[in-house]
N, C-alpha and C positions, 0 to 999 in steps of 0.2 A: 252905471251898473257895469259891475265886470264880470263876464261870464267866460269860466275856464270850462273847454270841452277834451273830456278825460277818457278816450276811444280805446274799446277793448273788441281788435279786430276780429279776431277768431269768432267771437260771438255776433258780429255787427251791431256793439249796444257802443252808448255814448251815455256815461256821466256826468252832471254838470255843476261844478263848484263856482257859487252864484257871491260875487263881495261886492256889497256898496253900503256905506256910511259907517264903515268898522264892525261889521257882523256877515258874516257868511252863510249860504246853507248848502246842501250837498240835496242834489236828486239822484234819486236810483244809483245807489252805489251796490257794487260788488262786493265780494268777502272779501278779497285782498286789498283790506283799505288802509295799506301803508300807501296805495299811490295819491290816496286824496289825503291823509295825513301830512305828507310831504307838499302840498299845496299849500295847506292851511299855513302849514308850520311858516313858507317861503312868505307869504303874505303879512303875517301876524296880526291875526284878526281871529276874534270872537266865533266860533262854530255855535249858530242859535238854533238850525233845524236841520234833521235828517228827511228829506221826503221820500216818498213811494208811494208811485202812482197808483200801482197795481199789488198782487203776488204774481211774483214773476214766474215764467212756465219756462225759462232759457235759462238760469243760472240763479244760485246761492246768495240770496243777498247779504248785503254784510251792512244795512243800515241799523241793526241793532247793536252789531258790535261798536261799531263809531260812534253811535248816542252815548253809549255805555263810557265809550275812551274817552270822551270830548266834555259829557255831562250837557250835550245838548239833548234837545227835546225830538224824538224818533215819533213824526207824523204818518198815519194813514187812514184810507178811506176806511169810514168809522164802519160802514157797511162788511169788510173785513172780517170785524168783529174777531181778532189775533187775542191769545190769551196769554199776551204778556207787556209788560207796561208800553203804552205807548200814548201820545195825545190823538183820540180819533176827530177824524176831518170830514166837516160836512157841509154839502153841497152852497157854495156862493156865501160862504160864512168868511169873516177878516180871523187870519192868521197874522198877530202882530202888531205890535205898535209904535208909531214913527214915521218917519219920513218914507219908510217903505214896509210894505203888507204884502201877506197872500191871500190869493181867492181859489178857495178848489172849486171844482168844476164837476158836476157828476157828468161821466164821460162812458158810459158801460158801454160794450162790443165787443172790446180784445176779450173783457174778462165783466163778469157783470157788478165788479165794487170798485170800477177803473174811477181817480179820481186825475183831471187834469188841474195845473196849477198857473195861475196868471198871477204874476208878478208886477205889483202897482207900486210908482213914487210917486207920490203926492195926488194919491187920487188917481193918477192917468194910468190906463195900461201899457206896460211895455215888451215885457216875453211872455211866453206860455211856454212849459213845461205839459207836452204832453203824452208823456209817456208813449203808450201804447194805442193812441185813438189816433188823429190827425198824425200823418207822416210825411215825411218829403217824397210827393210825388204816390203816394202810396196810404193805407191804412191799416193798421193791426190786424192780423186774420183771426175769423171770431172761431174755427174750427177744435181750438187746442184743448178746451173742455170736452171733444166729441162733438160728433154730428149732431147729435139726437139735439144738442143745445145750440148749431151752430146758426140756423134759421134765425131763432129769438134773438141770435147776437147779434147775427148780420142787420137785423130789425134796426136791434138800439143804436150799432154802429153809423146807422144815417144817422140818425138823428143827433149822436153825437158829434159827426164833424161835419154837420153843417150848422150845431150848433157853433164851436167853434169860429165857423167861418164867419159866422156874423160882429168877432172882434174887429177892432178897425185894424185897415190894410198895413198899416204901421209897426204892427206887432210881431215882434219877433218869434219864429215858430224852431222851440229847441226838443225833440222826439227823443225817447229815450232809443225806439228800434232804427236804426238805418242801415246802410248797404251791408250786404252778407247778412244781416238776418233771414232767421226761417219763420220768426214772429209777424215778417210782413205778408199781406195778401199780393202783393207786386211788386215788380224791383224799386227799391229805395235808392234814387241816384245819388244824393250825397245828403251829408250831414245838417245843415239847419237851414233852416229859409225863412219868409216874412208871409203873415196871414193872405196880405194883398197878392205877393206870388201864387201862394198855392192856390188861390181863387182863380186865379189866370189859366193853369196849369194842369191844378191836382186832378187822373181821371179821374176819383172817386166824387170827386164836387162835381162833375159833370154829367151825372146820371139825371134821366128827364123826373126819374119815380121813382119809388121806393119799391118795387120789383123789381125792377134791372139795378138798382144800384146791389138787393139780395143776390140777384143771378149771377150779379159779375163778381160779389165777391166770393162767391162760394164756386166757381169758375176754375179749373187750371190749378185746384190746388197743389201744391208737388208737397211729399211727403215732409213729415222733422223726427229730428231725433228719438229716439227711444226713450232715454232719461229725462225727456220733457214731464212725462208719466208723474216724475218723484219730485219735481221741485216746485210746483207748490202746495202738495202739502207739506216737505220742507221746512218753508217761508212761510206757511201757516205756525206750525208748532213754535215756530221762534229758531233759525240757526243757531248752530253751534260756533265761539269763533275757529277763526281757520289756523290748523297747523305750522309749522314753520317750513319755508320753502327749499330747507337746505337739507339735499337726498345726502343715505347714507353708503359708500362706495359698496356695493357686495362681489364676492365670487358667482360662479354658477352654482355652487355645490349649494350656495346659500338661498338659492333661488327657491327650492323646496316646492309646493303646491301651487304658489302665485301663478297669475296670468303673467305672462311677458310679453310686453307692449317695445316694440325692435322699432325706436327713431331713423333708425342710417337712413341712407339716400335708397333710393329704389335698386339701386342695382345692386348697392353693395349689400342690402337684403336678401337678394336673389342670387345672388353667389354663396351667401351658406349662412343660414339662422339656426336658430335652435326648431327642434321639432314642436309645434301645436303651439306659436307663438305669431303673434299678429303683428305686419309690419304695417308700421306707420309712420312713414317720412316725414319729421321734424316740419313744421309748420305752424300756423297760427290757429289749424284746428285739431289738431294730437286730439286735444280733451273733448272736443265734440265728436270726432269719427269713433275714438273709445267711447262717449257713453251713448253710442249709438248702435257699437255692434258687441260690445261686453255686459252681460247682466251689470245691474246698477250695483253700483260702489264694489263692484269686485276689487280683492285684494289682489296687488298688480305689481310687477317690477319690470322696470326697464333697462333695455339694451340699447346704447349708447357707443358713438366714436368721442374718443377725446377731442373735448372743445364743443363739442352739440352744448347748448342749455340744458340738460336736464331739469335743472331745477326751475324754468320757463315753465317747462311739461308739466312739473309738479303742480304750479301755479294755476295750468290751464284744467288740471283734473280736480282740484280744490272747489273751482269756481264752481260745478257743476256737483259736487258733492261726494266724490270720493276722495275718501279720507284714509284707503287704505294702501297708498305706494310706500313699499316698502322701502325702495333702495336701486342704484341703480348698477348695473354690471358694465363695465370697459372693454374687458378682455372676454374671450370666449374661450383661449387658449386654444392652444393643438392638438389637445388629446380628446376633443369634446365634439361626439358625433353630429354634424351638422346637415340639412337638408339645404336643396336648393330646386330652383329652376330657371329655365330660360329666359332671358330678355333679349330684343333688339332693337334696335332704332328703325326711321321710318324707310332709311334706304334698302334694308334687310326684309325686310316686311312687307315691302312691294313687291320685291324680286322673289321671295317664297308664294306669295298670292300668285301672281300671275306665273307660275309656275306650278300651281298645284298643290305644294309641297304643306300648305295649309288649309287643313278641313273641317274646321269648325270658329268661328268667331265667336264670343261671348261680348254682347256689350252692357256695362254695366254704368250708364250715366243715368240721370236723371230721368225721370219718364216725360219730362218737356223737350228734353234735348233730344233724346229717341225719335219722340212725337215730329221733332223739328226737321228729321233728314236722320237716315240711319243705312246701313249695310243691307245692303236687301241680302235673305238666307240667313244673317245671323241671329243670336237667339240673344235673346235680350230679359237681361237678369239684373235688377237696379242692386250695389254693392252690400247693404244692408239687407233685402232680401235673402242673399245667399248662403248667410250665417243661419239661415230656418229651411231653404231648403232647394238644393240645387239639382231639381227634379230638369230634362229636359235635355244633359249634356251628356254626349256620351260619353263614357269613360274608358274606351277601348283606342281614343285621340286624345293629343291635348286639346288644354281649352284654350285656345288665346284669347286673352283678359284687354280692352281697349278701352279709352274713354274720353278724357280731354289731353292728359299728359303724360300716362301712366300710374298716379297720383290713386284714385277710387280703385284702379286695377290691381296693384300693388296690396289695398288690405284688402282686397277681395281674394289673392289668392291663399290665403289662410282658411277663408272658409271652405275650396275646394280641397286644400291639403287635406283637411279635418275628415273628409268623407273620402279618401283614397283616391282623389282624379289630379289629374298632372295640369297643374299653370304653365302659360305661358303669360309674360306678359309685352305691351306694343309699351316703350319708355319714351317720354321726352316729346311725343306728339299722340295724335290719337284721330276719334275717328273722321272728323270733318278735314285733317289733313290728308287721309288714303280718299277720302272722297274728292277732292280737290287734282289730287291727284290722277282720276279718271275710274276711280274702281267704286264701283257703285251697287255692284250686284255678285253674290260670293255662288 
């Protein structure tokens, strides 16, 4: 059996295009599924099944469109109950026939119609495909339905991966969620591993009972996305397929009402953007930090340096469901009033601190990272927060904006523009380096 693993960083998901004996299937694929198309195609083998574990709460799936392309057969947990053709899959029933089968797995916790998939030849088991239950080193967080449900999930969540656990140690363990997900309840150190490791290893098999194993997952949970909200009922309705990835050049003039979503590098933002425009330094998460701090599927255009990917961007805004970028802008020209503010590096920033010359901190990382060591005196505002409301800073100072690298500080200062207070931001290092450095207390 060949198993190709088809990693979409930004989101920390992994899809997995599965060939052995001249037939292939596709787990948890994304909307942009020219990348498993181009697999298929490289291989030239038979596409017999599209799966999906779950409805996904992180991104767009694109396994209806593929069934649709391929004329293979689009599976899901029959529990689901999706209102558009699909073959529904039920608990420890044979998907297929030949020399190799599937077995779903009713797996609830991330989501309560989670179906895991064991992959048998000849009778023996060899991989599991399991989505969102069992993860390396980690388990699905059951919180993404809401609290009010997250108890019952964290319930069924034991029971599912220690169902799991009970395949033999042999078996290969292939998660659709791993590192950089926010799908996970604990860091996912890498991509796939074997039943008998994670039995070794995983904390969540190590819980004595089924209260501490609830406590701990519902433990430390750090915040997700906003547009989580929209994507599964989404992937309920049935997606739509996805757009073409190829933006169309605009002026400013042409910008009109859209959001402008500003890629460049953090500094070259901070030396002159357009007014009421979000910067978001070109990365593998553009499309997550936009549908986290922009209402969902807003119409959007981007500002660009020649040579940035835009049409990457396009790709990573697709995945998550917005379907309305319009186009991207190069130039900003000369004659085009532009806003700006401060940045400096971390030798700047020390020497204004310990000097005085700075009176007020903002940090805006994670509330575990905070939790973990932070600036004493500074005020502490998580990046997506301060797009609702940045009560606490005063506005008679700048704010300087810190974090890991500049990075979360950077589209943070768009929401302080918004509300008339002055950025600053700390570039290229952040706050565990001024701590490192001796300044511990502002």
């Amino acid at each position: 059996m060949d198993i190709t693993t088809i990693r979409t960083p930004g989101l920390g998901d992994n899809t997995y295009v599965v060939i052995h004996d001249g037939q292939a299937i596709v787990v948890d694929p994304q909307r942009d599924i020219d990348r498993f198309l181009f697999v298929l195609d490289q291989s030239n083998v038979e596409l017999r099944y599209v799966l999906e574990t779950h409805l996904h709460n992180d991104y767009v799936s694109g396994g209806r469109e593929l069934a649709a392309r391929t004329g293979a057969e689009l599976v899901l947990p029959a529990s689901a109950a999706v209102p558009f053709d699909h073959l529904p899959a039920f608990h420890n029933e044979q998907i297929g026939k030949g020399t190799w089968t599937l077995r779903p797995i009713h797996t609830p916790g991330h989501t309560p119609e989670h179906l895991s998939y064991l992959a048998e030849i000849d009778a023996e088991p060899v991989a599991l495909f399991s989505g969102g239950s069992l993860l390396v080193g980690s388990a699905g967080r059951p919180d993404l339905l809401g609290m009010d449900r997250a108890h019952t999930l964290a319930h069924l969540q034991y029971i599912s991966v220690n169902r799991l656990a009970e395949l033999p140690d042999e078996v290969g363990l292939y998660p659709t969620h791993g590192a950089g997900s926010f799908c996970t309840a604990g860091a996912a150190p890498s991509t796939t591993s074997t039943i008998g490791a994670e039995k070794a290893s995983n904390p969540v098999l190590q819980y004595r009972d089924l209260e501490s194993f609830i406590c701990g997952q519902l433990a430390d949970l750090q915040p997700y996305p906003a547009y989580y909200a929209h994507m599964g009922p989404t992937n309920l309705a049935g997606p739509e397929p996805v757009a073409t990835h190829n933006l169309r050049e605009l002026t400013v003039a042409e910008i009109g009402g859209t959001t402008v979503v500003d890629i460049r590098p953090a500094e070259r933002f901070a030396a002159g953007h357009l007014p009421g425009s979000v910067g978001i330094p070109f990365g593998e998460q553009v499309g997550v930090w936009a549908g986290w701090v922009l209402p969902f599927n807003s119409e959007v255009v981007l500002v660009a340096d020649r040579g940035q990917d835009a049409d990457e961007v396009h790709r990573q805004f697709s995945r998550i469901g917005f379907d309305k970028v319009r186009g991207v802008v190069y130039e900003l020209g000369d004659d085009i009033e532009l806003v700006s503010y401060e940045t400096v590096r971390i030798g700047e920033f020390m020497r204004r601190l310990e000097s005085g010359e700075i009176e007020q901190i903002v940090d805006v990382r994670q509330p575990n990272e905070w939790d973990g060591g932070h600036i004493e005196g500074s005020i502490y505002a998580y990046t997506p927060d301060l797009f609702g409301d940045v009560g606490g800073i005063d506005p008679a100072h700048p704010a300087w904006l810190v974090c890991g690298t500049g990075h979360r500080a950077t589209i943070a200062s768009a929401a302080l523009e918004r509300k008339g207070l002055q950025p600053a931001v700390l570039v290229g290092h952040g706050v565990n380096d001024v701590m490192r450095r001796g300044f511990t207390s502002f």
